[in-house]
N, C-alpha and C positions, 0 to 999 in steps of 0.2 A: 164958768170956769175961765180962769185965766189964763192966756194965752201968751203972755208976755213974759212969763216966769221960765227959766232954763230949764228949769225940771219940769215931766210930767209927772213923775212917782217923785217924794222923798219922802224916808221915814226914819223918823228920830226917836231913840229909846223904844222899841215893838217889842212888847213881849206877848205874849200870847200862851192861853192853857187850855185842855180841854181837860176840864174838869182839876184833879189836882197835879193832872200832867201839865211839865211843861214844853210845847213845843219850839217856841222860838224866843233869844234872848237877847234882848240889849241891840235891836237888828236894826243897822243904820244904815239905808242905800238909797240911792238918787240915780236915776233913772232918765237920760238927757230925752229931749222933746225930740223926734220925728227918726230916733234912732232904735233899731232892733237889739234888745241886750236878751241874751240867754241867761237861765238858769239854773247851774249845774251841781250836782251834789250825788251821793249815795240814796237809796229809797229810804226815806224815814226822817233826811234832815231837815224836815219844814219847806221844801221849794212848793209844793203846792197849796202848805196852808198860806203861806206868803202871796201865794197869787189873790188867793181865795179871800184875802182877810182888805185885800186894796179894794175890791168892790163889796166887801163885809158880806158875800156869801157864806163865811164862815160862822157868824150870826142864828142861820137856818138852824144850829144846832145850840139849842138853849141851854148848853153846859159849856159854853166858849165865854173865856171873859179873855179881851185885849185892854191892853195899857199901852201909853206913850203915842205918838202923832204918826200918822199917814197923810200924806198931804197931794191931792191929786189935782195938776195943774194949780196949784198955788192954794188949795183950798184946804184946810184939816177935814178930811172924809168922818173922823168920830166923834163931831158934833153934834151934837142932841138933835140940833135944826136939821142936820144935813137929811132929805128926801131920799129914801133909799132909789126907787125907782130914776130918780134923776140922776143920781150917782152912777147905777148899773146901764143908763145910755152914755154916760160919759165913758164908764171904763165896762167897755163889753166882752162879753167872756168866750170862748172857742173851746169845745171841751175834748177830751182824750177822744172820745166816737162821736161821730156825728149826731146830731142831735136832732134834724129833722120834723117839722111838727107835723102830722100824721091828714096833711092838707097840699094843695096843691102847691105845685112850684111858684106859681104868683103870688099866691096868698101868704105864703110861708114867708118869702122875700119883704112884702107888704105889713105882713102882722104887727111890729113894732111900729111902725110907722103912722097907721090907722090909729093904733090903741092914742100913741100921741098928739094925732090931730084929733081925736074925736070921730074918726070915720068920716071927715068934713070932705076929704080933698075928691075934688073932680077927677074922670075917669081920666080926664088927658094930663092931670097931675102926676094919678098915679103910674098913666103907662111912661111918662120920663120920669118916673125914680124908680122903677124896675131895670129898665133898660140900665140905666146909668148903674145902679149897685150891681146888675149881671155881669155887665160890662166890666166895672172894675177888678171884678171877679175871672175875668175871661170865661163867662159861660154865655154869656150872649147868643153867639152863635151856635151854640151847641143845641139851646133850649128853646129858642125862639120861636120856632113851632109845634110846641107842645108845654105851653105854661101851664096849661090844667090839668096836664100831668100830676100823680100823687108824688109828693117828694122822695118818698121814698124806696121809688123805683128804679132812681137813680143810682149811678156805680159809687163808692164809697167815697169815690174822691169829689165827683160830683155833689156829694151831698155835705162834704165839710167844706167848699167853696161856698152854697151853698149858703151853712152855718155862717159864713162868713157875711155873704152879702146880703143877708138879716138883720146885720148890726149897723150896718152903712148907711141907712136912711134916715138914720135919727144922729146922723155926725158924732161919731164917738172922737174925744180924742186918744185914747188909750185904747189896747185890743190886748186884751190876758188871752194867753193860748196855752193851757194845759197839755203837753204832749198831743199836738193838733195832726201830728203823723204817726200816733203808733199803732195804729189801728191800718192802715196801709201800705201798700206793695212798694218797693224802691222807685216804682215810673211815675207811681200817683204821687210820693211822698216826693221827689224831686217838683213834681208841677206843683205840689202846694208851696214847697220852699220858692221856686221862682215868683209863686202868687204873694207871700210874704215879704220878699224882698222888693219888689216892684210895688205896695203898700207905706214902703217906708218913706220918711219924709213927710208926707201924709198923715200918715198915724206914727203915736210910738207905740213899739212894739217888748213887750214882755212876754217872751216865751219860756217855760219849763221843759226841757228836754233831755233824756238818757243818753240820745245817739251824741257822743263827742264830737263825730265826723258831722252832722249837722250844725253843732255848735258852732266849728269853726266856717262852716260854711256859710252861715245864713243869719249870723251876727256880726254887730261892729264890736260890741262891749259882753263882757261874761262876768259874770256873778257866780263864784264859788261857795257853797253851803254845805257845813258839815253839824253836826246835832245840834241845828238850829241856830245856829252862828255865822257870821258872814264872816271867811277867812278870806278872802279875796276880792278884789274887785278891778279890772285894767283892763282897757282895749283889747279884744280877742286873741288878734295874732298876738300880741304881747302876753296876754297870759298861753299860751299853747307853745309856744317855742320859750320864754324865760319867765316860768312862773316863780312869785317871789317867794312862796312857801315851802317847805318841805309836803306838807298834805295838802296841799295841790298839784304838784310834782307826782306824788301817788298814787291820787286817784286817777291823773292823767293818763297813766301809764300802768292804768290798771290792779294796782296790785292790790284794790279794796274798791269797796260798793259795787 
């Protein structure tokens, strides 16, 4: 992936159907490198097939045809060549509930990592790329003695940090976050927003999210979406205090979705 390019997401002409539905249309957005943009719209306007369709999870469902270019770090993702697997460590995914694989907290952290080297890496490899993904995670200290703990025994929040630092070892440059807080209390849901925000720069960040007030908080840029359209696009606080739309002005202020 290229790393030189402004963009880490651009997508030019996306449409997308499932089946002879159409979900998204003519969806043009660019996505800048090492910056957190949200995703916001009504339930139903495509912000999650949109997430779903940049690492072509949406694929999984053999009645999805997409048209027009997605281009991730400089790359067109719907080339024939393009390796699914190596696309999905580039752009990794964070899902609405944590997702936890039904293995210990080391392993779990580990497992992508392994599958990539081959299971090659020496023990003192692997205990610096746990530490370091825990770490960037702020769980380090939490879990440190008790890695062979099952992950799942962890409290929610714990477990989509977590989810997080599962994707860390194989250098993603992109992190999709499907509503990565709605499944958590306002204490957990602010520590993961800190853990996203302190991510950034590092990673770019595409997140889809309901809560508005997170929107503004824990983004630079917002992406407005309404039946699969992209009516907006500007720096947060700019969209939140002068948004240029009437139906964005709307939904802001609630009076739809």
């Amino acid at each position: 992936m290229d790393s030189t390019t402004e963009y880490a997401i651009q997508t030019k002409d996306l449409n997308l159907w499932y089946g002879d539905f159409q979900a998204l249309f003519d969806v043009d957005i660019e996505v800048k490198q090492g910056k957190i943009t949200s995703l916001i719209g009504p339930s139903g306007c495509g912000k999650s097939t949109f997430l779903r369709s940049v690492n072509r999870i949406t694929e999984r469902l053999g009645y999805v045809r997409t048209e027009g270019k997605i281009e991730v770090m400089g790359h067109n993702v719907l080339d024939p060549e393009v390796e699914l697997t190596q696309l999905r460590r580039a752009a990794g995914m964070v899902f609405q509930r944590p997702n936890p694989l039904p293995l210990s907290i080391r392993d779990n952290v580990l497992f992508a990592y392994r599958l990539k080297n081959g299971g090659k890496g020496s023990r003192a490899d692997e205990d610096q790329v746990l530490e370091k993904a825990l770490s960037e995670v702020l769980l380090w200290d939490q879990v440190k003695d008790r890695l062979g703990l099952r992950a799942t025994r962890l409290s929610l929040e714990e477990q989509q940090k977590l989810c997080i630092a599962r994707l860390l070892p194989v250098k993603p440059s992109v992190l999709l976050m499907d509503e990565p807080c709605s499944a958590l209390d306002p204490e957990a849901t602010r520590a993961v927003e800190e853990l996203i925000w302190r991510l950034r720069g590092d990673y770019s960040i595409l997140i889809v999210t309901h809560n508005m007030a997170q929107a503004r908080r824990a983004s630079d840029e917002c992406i407005f979406m309404l039946m699969g359209k992209v009516v907006e696009h500007s720096k947060t606080v700019e969209m939140f205090v002068t948004p240029k739309h009437q139906e964005t002005a709307d939904y802001l202020e609630g009076r739809f979705g």
